[in-house]
C-alpha positions as CSV (number, residue, x, y, z in Angstrom):
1,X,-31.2,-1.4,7.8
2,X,-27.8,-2.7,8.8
3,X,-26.3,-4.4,5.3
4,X,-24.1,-7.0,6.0
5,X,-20.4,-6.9,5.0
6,X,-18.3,-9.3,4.7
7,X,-14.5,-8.6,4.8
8,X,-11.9,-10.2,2.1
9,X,-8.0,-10.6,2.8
10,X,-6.3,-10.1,-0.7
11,X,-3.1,-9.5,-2.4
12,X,-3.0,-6.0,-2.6
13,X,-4.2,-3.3,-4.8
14,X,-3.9,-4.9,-7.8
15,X,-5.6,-8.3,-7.1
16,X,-8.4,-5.8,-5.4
17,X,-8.7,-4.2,-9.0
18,X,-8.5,-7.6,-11.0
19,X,-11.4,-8.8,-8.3
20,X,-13.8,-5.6,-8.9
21,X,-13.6,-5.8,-12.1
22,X,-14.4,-9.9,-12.8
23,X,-17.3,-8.9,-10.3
24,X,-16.1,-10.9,-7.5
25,X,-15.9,-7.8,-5.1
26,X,-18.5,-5.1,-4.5
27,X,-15.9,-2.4,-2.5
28,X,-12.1,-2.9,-2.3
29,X,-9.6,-0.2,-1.1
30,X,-7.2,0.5,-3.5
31,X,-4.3,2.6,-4.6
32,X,-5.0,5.5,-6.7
33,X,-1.4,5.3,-8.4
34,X,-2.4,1.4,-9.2
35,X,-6.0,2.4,-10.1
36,X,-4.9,4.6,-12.8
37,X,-2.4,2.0,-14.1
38,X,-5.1,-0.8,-14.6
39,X,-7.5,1.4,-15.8
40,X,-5.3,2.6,-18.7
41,X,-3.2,-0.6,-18.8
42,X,0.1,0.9,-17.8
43,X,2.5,-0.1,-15.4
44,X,2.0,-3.1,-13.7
45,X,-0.8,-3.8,-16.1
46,X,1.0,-3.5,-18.8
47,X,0.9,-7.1,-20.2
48,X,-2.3,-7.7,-18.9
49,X,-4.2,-5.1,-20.7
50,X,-6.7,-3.0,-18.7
51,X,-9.2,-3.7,-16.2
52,X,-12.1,-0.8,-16.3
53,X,-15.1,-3.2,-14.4
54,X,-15.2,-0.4,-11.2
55,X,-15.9,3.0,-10.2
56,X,-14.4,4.7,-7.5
57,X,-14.1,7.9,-4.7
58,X,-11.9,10.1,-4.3
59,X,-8.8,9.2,-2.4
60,X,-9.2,8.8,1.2
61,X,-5.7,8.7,2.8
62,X,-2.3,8.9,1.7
63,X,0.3,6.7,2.3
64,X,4.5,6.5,1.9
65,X,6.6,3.6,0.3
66,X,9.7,3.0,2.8
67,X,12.9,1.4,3.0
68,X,13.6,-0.7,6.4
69,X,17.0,-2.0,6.7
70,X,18.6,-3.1,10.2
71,X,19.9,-1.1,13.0
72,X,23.6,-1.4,12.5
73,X,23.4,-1.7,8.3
74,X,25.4,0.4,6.9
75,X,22.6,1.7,4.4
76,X,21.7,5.0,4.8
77,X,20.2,5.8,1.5
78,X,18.4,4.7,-1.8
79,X,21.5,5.3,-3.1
80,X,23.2,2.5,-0.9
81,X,20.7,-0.1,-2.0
82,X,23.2,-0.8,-5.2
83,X,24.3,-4.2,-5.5
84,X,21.8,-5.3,-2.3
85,X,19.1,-8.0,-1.9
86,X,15.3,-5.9,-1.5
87,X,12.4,-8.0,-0.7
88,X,8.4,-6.8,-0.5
89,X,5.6,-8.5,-0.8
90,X,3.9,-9.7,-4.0
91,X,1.8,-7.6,-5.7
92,X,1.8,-5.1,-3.3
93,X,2.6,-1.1,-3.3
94,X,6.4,-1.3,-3.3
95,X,6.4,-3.9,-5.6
96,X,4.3,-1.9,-8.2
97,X,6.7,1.2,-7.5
98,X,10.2,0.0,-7.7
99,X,9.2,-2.5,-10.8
100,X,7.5,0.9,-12.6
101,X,8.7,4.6,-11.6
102,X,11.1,3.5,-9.6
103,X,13.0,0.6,-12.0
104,X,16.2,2.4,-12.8
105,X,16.7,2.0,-8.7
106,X,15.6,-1.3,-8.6
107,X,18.2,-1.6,-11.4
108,X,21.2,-1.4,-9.3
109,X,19.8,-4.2,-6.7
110,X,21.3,-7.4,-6.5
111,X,17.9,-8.8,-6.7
112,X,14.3,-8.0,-6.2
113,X,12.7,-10.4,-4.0
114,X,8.8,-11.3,-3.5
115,X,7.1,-13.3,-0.7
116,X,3.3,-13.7,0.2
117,X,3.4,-11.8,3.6
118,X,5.6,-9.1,5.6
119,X,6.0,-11.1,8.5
120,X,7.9,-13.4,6.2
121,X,9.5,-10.6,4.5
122,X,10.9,-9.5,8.2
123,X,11.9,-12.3,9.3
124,X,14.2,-12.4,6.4
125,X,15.5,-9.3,6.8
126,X,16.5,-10.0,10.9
127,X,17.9,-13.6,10.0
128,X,20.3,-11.3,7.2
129,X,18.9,-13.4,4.0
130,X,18.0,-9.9,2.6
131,X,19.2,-6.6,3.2
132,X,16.5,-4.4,3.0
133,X,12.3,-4.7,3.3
134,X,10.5,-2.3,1.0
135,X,6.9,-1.6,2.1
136,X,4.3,1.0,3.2
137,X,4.7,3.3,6.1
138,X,1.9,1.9,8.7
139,X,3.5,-1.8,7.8
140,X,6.6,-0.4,8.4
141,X,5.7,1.7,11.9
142,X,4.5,-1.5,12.7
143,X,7.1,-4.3,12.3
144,X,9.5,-1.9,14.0
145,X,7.0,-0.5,16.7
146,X,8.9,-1.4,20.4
147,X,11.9,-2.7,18.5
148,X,16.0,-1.4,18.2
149,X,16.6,-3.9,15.6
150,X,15.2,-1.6,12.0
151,X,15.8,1.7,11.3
152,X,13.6,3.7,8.3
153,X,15.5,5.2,5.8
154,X,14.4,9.1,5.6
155,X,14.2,8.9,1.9
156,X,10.5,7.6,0.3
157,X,10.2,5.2,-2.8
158,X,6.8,7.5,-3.2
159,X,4.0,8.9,-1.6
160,X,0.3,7.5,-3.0
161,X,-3.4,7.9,-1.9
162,X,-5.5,5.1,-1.1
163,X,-8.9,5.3,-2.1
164,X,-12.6,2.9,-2.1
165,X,-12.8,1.1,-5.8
166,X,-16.6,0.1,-6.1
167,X,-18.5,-2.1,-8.6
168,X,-18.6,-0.6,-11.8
169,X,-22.0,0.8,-11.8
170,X,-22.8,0.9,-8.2
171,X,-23.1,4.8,-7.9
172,X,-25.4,4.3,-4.9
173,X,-22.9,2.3,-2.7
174,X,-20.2,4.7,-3.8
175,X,-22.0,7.7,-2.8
176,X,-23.4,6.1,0.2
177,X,-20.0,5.6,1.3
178,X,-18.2,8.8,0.9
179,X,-21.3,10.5,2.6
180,X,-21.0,7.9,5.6
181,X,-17.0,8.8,5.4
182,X,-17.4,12.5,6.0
183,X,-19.8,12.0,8.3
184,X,-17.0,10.2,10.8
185,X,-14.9,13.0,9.8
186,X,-16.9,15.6,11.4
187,X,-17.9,13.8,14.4
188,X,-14.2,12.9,15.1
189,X,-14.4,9.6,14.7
190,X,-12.1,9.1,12.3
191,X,-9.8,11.6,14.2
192,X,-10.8,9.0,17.4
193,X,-9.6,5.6,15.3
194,X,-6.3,7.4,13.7
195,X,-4.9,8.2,17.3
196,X,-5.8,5.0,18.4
197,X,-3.7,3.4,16.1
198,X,-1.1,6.1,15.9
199,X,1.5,4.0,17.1
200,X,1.0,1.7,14.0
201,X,1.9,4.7,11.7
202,X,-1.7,5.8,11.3
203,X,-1.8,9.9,11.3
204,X,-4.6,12.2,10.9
205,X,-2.8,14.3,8.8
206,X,-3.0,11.6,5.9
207,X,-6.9,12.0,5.9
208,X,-7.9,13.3,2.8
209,X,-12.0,13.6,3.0
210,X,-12.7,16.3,5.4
């Protein structure tokens, strides 16, 4: 039998954690970086204290933090991003990383600006309210895919794995769903769906369960 699944749109890793744990989720992909942070109540869980209500897989895929900054911006670096206005979305990856390991950069910034959604977030950036969008690498292949106007600086904020956070408990789901991941490994699905959506910034290479 089929089960039926519905599918959520959230805030990000962090909101997907807070979710699991008050048992409003039953599976949430999340970031493994994050994970550990609200499971021990570090980083951006710090005041908050910890969240511990889920279990989890291994990491499935790994992903980069950018910097995208326009075409004809003199930025070229991290380093360049002193004294500049950097927005991301709230409560999402590159939030989380420049406001923990990555604070004494965010340091130097002007400001460090939040807004609900990328689109948003690049708009600002081509209207020249910001200077630079910090976000993941397929959000960032993306926005720029078919475009002169951004150009990715080769320096990464960081490099994290994403992986499937279950309901704390659950060991059936979670186990049902790493089988049912390797599975589409060998018979090239997952191979089929990352080359499909290569152009997004989606690489097999990233694929951790194999």
């Amino acid at each position: 039998e089929v089960p039926t699944i519905t599918v959520e749109t959230t805030a990000g890793s962090s909101a997907n954690l807070r979710l699991l744990s008050q048992g409003f989720l039953d599976m949430a992909i999340v970031q493994a970086d994050t994970l550990n942070d609200a499971y021990n109540g570090t980083g951006f869980f710090s005041n908050s204290g910890a969240y511990t209500g889920y279990s989890a897989v291994a990491g499935v895929y790994t992903e980069a933090c950018q910097i995208i900054v326009p075409t004809d911006s003199p930025i070229e670096s991290i380093e360049d991003l002193a004294g500049k206005t950097v927005i991301t979305q709230v409560d999402s990856a590159a939030e989380e990383v420049l406001n923990g390991d990555m604070a004494d950069l965010t340091a130097t910034f002007a400001s460090l600006e939040t807004i609900g959604d990328y689109n948003t977030a690049f708009m600002q950036l081509e209207s020249g309210a910001v200077d630079a969008v910090a976000c993941d690498l397929s959000i960032a292949q993306y926005q720029m895919a078919g475009k002169d106007t951004y150009k990715q600086l080769d320096e990464q904020l960081s490099t994290e794995h994403y992986a499937v956070g279950f309901k704390k408990g659950d060991t059936a789901l979670a186990e049902k769903v790493t089988e049912t991941l390797k599975e589409m490994d060998e018979d090239g699905f997952v191979k089929e769906l990352c080359d499909k959506y290569a152009d997004d910034g989606v690489s097999y290479d990233n694929w951790l369960i194999k």
